[in-house]
VODREN-398420 format. One record per atom (N, C-alpha, C, O): residue number from 1; residue in three letters; atom name; x, y, z. Coordinates in Angstrom, 2 decimals. Layout:
BEGIN
(tilo NUM 'ala' 'CA' (X Y Z)),
...
END
This chain:
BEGIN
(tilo 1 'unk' 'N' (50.35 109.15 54.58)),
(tilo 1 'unk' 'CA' (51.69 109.67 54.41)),
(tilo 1 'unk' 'C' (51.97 109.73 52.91)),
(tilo 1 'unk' 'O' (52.15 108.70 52.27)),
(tilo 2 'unk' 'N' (52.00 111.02 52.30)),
(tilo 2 'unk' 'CA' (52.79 111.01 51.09)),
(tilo 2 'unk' 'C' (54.19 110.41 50.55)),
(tilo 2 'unk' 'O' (54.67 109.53 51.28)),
(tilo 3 'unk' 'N' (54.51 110.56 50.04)),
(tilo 3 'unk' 'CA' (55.77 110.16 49.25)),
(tilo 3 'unk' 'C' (56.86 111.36 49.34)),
(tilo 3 'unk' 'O' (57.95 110.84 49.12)),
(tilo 4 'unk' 'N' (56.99 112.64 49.56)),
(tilo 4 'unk' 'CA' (57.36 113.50 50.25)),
(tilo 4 'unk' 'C' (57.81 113.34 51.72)),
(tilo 4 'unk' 'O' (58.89 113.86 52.02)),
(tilo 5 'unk' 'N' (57.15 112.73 52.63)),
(tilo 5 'unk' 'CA' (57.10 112.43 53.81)),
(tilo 5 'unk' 'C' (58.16 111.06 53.92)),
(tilo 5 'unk' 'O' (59.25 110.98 54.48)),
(tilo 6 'unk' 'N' (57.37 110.04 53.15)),
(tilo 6 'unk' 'CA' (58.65 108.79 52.95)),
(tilo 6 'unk' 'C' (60.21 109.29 52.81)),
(tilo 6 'unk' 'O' (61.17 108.57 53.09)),
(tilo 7 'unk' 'N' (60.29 110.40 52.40)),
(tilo 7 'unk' 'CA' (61.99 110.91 51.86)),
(tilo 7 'unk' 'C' (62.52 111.19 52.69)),
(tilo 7 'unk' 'O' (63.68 110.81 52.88)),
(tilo 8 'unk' 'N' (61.61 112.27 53.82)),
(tilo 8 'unk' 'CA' (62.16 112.82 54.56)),
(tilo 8 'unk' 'C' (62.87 112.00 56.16)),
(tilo 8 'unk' 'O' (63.75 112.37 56.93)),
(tilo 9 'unk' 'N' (61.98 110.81 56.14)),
(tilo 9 'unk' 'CA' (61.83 109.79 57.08)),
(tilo 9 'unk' 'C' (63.49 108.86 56.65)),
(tilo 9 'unk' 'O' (64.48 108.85 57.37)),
(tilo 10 'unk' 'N' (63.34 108.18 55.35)),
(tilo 10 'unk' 'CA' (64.88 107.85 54.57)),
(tilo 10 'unk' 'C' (65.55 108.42 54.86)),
(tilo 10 'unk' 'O' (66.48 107.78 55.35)),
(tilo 11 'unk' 'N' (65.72 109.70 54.88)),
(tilo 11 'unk' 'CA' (67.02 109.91 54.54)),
(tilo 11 'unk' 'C' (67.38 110.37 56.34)),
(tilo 11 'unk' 'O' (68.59 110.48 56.15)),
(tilo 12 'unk' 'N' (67.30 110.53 57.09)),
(tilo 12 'unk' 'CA' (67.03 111.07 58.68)),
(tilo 12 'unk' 'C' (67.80 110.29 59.01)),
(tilo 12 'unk' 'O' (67.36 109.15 59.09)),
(tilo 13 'unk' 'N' (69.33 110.51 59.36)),
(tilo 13 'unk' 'CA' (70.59 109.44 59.81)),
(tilo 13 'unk' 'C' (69.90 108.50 60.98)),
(tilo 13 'unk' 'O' (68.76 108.65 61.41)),
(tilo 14 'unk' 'N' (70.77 107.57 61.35)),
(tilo 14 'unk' 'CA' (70.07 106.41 62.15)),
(tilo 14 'unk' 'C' (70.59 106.62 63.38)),
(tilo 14 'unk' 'O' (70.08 106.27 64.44)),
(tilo 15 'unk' 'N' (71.87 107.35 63.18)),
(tilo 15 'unk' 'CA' (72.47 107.17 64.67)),
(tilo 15 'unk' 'C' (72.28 108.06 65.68)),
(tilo 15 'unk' 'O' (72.87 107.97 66.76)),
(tilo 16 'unk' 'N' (71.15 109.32 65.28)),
(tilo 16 'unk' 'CA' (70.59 109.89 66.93)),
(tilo 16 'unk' 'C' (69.77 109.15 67.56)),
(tilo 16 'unk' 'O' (69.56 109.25 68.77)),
(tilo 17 'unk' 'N' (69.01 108.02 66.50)),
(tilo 17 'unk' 'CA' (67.95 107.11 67.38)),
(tilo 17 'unk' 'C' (68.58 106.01 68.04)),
(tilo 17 'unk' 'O' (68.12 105.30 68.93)),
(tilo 18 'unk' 'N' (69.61 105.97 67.53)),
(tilo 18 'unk' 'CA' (70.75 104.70 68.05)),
(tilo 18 'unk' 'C' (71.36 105.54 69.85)),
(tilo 18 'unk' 'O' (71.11 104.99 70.92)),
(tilo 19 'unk' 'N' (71.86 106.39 69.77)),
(tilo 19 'unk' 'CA' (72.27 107.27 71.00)),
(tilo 19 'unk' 'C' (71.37 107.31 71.71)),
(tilo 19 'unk' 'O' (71.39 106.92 72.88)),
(tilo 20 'unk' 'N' (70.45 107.76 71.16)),
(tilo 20 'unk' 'CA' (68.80 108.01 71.84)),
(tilo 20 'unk' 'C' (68.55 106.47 73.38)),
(tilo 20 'unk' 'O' (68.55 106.48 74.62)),
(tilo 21 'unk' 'N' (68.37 105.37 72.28)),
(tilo 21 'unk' 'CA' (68.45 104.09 72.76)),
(tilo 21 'unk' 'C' (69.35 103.61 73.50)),
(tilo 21 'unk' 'O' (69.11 102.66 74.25)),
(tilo 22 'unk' 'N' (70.63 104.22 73.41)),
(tilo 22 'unk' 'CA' (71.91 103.87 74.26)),
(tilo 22 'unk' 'C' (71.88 105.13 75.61)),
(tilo 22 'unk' 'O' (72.39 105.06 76.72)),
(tilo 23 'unk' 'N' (71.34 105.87 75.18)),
(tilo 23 'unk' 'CA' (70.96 106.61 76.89)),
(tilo 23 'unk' 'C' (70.41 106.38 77.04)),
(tilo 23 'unk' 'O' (70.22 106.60 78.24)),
(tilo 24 'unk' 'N' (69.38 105.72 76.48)),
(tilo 24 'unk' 'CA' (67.94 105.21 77.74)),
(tilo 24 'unk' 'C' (68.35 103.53 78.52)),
(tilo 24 'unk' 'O' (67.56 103.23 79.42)),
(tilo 25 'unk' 'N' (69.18 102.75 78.32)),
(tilo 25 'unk' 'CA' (69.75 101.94 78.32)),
(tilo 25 'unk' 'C' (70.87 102.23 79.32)),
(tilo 25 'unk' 'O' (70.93 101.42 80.25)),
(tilo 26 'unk' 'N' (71.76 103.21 79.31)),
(tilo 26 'unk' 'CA' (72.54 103.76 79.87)),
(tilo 26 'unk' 'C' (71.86 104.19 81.47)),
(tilo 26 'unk' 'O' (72.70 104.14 82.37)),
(tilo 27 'unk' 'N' (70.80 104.50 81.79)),
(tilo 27 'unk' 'CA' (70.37 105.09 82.18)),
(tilo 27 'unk' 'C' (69.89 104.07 83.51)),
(tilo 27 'unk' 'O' (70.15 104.05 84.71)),
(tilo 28 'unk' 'N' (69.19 103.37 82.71)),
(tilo 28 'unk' 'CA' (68.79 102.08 83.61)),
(tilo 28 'unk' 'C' (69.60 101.18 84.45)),
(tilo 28 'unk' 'O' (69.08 100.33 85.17)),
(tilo 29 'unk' 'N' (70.45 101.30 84.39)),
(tilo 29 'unk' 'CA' (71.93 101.01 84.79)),
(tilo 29 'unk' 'C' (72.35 101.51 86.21)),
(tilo 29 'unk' 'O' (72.65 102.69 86.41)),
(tilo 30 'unk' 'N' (72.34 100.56 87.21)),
(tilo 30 'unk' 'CA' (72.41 101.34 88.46)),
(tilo 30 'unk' 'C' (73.82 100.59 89.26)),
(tilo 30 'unk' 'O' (74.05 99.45 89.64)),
(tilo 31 'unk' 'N' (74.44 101.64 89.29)),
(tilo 31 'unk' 'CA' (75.85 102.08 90.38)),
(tilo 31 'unk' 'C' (75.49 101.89 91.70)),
(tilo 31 'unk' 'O' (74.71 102.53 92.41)),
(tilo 32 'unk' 'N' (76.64 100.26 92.05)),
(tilo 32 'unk' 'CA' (76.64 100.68 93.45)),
(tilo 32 'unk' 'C' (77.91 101.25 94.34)),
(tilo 32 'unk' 'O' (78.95 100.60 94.49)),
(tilo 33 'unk' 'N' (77.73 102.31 94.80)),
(tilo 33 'unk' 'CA' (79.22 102.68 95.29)),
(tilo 33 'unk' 'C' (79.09 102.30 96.62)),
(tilo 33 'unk' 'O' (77.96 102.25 97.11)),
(tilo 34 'unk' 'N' (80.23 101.97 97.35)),
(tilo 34 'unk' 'CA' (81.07 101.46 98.36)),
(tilo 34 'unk' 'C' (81.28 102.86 99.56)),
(tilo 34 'unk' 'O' (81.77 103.83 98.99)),
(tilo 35 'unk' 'N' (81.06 103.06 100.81)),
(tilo 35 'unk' 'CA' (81.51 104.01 101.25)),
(tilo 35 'unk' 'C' (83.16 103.98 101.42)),
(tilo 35 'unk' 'O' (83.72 102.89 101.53)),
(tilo 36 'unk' 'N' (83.75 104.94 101.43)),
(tilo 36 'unk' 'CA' (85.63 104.82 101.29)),
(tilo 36 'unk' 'C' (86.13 104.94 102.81)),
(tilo 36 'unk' 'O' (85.70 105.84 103.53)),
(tilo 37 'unk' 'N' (86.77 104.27 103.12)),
(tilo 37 'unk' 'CA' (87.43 104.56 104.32)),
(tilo 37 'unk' 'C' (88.56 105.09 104.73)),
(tilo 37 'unk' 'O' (89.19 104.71 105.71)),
(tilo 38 'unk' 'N' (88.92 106.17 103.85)),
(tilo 38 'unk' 'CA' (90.02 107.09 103.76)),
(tilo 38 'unk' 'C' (89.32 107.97 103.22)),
(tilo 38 'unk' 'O' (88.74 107.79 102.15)),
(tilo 39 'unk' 'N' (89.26 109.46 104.14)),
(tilo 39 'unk' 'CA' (88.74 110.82 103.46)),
(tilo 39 'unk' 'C' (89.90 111.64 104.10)),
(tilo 39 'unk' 'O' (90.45 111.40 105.18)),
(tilo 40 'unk' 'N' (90.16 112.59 103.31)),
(tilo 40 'unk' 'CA' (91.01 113.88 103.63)),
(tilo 40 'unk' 'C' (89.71 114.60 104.03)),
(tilo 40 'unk' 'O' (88.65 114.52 103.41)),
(tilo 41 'unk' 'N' (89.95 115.34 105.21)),
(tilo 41 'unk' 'CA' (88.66 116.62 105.66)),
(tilo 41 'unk' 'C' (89.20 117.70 105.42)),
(tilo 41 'unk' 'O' (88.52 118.55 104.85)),
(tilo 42 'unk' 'N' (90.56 117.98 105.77)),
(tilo 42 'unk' 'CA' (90.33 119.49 105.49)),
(tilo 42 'unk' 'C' (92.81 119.45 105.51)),
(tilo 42 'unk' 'O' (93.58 118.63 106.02)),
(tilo 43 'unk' 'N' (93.06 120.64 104.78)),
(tilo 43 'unk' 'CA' (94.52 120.67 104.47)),
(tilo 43 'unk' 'C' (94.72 122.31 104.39)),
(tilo 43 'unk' 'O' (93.89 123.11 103.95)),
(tilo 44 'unk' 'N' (95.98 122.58 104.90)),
(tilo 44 'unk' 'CA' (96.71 123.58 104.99)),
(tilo 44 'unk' 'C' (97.90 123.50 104.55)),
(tilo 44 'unk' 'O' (98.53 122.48 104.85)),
(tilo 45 'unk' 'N' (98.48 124.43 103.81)),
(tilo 45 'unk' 'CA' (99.73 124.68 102.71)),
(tilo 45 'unk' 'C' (100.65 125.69 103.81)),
(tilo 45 'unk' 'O' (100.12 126.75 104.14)),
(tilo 46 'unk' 'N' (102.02 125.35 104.38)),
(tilo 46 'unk' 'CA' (102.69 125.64 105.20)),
(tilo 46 'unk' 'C' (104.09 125.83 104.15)),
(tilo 46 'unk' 'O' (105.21 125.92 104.64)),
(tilo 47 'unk' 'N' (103.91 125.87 102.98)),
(tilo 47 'unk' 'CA' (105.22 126.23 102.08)),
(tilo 47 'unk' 'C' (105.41 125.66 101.33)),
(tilo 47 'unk' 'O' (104.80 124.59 101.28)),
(tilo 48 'unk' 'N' (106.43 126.03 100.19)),
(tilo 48 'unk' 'CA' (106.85 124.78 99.24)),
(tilo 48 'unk' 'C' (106.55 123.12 99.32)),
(tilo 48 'unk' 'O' (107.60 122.48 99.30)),
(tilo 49 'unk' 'N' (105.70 122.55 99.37)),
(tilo 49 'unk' 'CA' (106.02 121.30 99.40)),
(tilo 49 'unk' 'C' (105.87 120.85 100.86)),
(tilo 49 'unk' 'O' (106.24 119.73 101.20)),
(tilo 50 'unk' 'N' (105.40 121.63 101.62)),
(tilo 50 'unk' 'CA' (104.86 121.04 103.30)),
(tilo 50 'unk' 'C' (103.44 121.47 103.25)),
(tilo 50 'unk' 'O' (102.95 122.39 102.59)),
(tilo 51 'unk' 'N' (102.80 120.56 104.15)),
(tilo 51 'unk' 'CA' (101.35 121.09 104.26)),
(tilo 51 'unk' 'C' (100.86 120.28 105.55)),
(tilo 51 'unk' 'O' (101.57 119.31 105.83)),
(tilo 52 'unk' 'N' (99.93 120.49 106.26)),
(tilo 52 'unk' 'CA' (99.61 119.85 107.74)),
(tilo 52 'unk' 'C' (97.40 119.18 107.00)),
(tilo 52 'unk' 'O' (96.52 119.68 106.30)),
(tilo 53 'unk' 'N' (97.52 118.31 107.53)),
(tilo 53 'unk' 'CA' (96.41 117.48 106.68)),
(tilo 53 'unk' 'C' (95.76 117.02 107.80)),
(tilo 53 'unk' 'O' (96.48 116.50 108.65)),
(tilo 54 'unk' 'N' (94.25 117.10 108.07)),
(tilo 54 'unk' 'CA' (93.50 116.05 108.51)),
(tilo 54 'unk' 'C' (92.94 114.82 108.13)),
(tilo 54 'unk' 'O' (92.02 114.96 107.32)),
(tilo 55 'unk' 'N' (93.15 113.89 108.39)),
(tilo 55 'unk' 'CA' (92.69 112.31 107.61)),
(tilo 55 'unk' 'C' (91.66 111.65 108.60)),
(tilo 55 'unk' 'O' (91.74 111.58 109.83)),
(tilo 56 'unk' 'N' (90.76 111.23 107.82)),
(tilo 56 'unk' 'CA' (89.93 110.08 108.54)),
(tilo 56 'unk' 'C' (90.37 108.81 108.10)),
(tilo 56 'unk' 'O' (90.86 108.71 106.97)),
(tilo 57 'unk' 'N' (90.27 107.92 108.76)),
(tilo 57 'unk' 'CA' (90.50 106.42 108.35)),
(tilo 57 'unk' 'C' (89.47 105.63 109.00)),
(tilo 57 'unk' 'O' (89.47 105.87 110.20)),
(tilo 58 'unk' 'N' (88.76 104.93 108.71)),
(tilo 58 'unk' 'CA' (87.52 104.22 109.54)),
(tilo 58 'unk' 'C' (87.18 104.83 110.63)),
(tilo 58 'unk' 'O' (87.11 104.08 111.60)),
(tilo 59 'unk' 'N' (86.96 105.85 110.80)),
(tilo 59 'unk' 'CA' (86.06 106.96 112.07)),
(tilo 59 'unk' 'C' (87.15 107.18 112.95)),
(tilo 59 'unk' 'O' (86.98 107.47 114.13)),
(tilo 60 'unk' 'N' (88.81 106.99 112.16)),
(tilo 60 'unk' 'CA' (89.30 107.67 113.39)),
(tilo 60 'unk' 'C' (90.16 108.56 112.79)),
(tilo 60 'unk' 'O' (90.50 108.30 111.64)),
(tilo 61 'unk' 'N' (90.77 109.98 113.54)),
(tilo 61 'unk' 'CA' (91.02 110.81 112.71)),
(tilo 61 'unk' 'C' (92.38 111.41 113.13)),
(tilo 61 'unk' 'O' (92.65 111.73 114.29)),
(tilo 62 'unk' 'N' (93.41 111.58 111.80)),
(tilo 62 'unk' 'CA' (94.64 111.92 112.22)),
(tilo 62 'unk' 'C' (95.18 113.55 111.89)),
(tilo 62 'unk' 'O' (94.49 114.20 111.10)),
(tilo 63 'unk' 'N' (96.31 114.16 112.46)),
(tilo 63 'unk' 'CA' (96.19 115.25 112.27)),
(tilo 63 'unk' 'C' (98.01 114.86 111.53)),
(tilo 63 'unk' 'O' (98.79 114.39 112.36)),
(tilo 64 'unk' 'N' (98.45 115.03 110.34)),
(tilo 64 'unk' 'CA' (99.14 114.28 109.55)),
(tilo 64 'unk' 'C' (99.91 115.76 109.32)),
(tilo 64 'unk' 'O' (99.28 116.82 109.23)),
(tilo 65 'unk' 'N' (101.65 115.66 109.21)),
(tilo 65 'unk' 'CA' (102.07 116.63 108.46)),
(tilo 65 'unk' 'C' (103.46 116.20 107.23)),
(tilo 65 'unk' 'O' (104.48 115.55 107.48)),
(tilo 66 'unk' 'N' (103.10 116.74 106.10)),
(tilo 66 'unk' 'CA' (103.62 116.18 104.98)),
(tilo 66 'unk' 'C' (105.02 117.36 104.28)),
(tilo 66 'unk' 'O' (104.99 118.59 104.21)),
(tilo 67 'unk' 'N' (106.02 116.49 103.91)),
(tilo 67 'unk' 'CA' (107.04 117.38 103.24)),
(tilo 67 'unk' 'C' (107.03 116.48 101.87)),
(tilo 67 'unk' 'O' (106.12 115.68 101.64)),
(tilo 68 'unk' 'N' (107.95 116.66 101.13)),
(tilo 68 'unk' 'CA' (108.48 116.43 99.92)),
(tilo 68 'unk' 'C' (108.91 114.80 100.44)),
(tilo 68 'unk' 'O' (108.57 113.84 99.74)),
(tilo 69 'unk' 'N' (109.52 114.66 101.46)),
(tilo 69 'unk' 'CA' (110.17 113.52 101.94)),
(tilo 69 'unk' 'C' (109.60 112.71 102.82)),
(tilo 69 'unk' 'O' (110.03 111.56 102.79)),
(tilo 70 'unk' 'N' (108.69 112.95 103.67)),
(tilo 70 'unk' 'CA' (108.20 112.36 104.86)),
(tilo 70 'unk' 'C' (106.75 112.67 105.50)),
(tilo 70 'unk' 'O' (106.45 113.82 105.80)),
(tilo 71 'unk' 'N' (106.13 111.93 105.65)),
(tilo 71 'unk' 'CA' (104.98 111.73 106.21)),
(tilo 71 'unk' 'C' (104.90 111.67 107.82)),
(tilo 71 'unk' 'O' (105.50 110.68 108.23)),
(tilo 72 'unk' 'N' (104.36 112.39 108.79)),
(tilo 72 'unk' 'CA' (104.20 112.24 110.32)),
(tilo 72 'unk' 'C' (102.99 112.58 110.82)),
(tilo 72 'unk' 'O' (102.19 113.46 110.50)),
(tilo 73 'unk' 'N' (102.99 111.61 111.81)),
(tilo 73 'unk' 'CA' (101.76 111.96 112.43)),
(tilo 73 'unk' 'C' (101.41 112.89 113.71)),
(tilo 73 'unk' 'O' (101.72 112.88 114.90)),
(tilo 74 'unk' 'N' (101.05 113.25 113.34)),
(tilo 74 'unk' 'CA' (101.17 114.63 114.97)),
(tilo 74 'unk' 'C' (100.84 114.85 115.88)),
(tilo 74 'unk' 'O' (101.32 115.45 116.84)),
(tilo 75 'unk' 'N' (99.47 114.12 115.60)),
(tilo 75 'unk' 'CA' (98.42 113.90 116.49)),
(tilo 75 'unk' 'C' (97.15 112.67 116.25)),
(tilo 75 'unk' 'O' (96.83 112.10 115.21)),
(tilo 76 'unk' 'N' (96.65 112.56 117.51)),
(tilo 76 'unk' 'CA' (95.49 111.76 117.07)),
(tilo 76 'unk' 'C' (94.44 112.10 117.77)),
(tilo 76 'unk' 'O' (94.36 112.11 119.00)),
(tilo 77 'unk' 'N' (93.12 112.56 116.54)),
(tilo 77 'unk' 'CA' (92.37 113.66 117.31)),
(tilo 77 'unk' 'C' (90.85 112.82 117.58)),
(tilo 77 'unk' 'O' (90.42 112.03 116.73)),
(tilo 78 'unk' 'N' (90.22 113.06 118.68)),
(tilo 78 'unk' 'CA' (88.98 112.69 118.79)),
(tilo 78 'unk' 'C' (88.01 112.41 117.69)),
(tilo 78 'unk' 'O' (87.67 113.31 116.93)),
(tilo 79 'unk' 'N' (87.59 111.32 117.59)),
(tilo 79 'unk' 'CA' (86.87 111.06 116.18)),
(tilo 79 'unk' 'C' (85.14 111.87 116.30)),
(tilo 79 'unk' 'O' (84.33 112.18 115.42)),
(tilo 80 'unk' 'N' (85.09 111.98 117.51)),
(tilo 80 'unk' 'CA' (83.88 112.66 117.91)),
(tilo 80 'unk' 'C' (83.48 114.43 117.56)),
(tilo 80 'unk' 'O' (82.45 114.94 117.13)),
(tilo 81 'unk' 'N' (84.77 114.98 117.95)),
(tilo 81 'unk' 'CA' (84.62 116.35 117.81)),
(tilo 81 'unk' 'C' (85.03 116.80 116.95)),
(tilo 81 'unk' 'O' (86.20 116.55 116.68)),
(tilo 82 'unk' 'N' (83.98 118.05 115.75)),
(tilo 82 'unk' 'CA' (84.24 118.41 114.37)),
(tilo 82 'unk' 'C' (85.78 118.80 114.15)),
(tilo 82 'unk' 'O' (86.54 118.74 115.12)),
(tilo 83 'unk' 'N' (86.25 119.20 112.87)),
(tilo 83 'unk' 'CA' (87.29 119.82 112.69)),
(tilo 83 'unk' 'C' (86.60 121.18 112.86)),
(tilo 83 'unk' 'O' (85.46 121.45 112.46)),
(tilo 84 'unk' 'N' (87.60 122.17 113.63)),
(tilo 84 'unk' 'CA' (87.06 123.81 113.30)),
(tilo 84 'unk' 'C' (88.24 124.49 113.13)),
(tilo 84 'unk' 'O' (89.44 124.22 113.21)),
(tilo 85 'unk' 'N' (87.52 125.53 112.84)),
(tilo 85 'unk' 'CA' (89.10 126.38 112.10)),
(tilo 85 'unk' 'C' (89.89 127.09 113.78)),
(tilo 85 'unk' 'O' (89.51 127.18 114.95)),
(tilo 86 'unk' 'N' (90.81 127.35 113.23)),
(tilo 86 'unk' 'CA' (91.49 127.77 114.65)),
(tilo 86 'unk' 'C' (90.98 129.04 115.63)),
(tilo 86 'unk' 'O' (90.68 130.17 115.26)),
(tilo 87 'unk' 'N' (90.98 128.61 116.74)),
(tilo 87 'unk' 'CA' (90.17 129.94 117.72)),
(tilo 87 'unk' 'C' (90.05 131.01 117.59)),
(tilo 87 'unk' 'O' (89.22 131.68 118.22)),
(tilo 88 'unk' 'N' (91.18 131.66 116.40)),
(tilo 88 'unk' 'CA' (90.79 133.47 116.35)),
(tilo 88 'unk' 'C' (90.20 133.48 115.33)),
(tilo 88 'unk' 'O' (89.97 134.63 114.93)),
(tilo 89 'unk' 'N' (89.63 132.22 114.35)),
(tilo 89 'unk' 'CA' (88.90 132.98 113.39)),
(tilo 89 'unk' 'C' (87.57 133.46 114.19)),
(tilo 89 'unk' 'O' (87.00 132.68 114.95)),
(tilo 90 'unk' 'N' (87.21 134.46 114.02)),
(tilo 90 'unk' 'CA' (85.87 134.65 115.06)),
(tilo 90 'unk' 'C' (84.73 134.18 114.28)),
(tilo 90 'unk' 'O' (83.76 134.62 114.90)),
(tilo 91 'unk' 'N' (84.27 133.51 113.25)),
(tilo 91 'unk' 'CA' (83.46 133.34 112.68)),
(tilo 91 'unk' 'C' (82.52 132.06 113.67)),
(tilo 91 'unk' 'O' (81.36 132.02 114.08)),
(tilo 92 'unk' 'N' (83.88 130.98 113.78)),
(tilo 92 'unk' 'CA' (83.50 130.15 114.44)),
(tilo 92 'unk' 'C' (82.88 128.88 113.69)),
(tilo 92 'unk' 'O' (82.56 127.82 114.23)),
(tilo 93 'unk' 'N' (82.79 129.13 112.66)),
(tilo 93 'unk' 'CA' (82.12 128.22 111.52)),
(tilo 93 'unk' 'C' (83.45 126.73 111.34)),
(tilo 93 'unk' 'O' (84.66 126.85 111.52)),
(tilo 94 'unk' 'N' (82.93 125.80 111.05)),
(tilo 94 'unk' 'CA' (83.65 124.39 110.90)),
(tilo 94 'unk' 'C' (84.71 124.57 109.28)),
(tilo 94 'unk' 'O' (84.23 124.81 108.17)),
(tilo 95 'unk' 'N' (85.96 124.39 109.54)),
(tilo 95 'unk' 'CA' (86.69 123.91 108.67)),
(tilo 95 'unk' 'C' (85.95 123.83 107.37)),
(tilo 95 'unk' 'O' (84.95 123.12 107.43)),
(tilo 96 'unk' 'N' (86.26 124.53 105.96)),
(tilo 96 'unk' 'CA' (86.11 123.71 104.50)),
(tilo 96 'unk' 'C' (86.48 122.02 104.84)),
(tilo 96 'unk' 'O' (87.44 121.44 105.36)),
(tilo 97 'unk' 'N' (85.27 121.63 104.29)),
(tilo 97 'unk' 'CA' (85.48 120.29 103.93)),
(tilo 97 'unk' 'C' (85.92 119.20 104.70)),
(tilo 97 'unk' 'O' (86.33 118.07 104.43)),
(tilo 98 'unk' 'N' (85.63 120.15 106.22)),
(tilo 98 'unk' 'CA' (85.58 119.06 107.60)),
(tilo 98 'unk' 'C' (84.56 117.86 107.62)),
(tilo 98 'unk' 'O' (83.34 117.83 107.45)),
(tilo 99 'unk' 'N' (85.53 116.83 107.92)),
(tilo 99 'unk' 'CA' (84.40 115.48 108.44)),
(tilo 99 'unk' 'C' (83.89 116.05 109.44)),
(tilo 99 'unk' 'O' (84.31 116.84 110.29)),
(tilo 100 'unk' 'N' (82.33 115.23 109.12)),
(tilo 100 'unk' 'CA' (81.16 115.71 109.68)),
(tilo 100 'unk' 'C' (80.60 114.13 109.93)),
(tilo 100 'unk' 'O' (79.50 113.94 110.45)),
END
C-alpha cells in the first residue's frame, strides 16, 4: 500500500462503517409478535359519520354498527362462515379484508 492509498483510507468518514455495523446488529434482532385478538374484517361507510363494521374478537364475530355517538351490535354472526359481499354482487368473491 502506498502512501496515496493511506490518505484515501484516513480521510473515508467513520460513520457509514458505524451504520453498516448497526444494521447488521439490527438485523439479528428477532421480533416476537403476539397474535391480536381484535381484527376489523371488513367496513362499510353508510354516511357522515355512520358505518356498519365486522369485528372478530377471539374467533367470534360481530356485525357492529357505529355513529358519531353510539356503538351497537346487530348481530352475531357464525364464526365459521366467511364474510361475503352481499348476494347481488354476482362476482361472488369474499369481502376486502374478510376474516379468513
Amino acid at each position: 500500500m502506498n502512501r496515496g492509498d493511506q490518505t484515501i483510507i484516513a480521510q473515508t468518514p467513520w460513520w457509514p462503517r458505524l451504520f453498516e455495523r448497526l444494521v447488521c446488529f439490527l438485523r439479528k434482532i428477532k421480533v416476537r409478535r403476539h397474535e391480536r385478538s381484535l381484527r376489523l374484517c371488513d367496513s362499510l361507510a353508510l354516511g357522515e359519520k355512520r358505518f356498519i363494521t365486522v369485528v372478530e374478537c377471539e374467533h367470534h364475530r360481530f356485525l357492529l354498527g357505529v355513529t358519531g355517538q353510539s356503538i351497537s351490535l346487530l348481530h352475531t354472526l357464525d364464526s365459521e362462515a366467511p364474510v361475503t359481499a352481499r348476494e347481488g354482487n354476482q362476482s361472488g368473491r369474499t369481502a376486502e379484508g374478510a376474516c379468513e
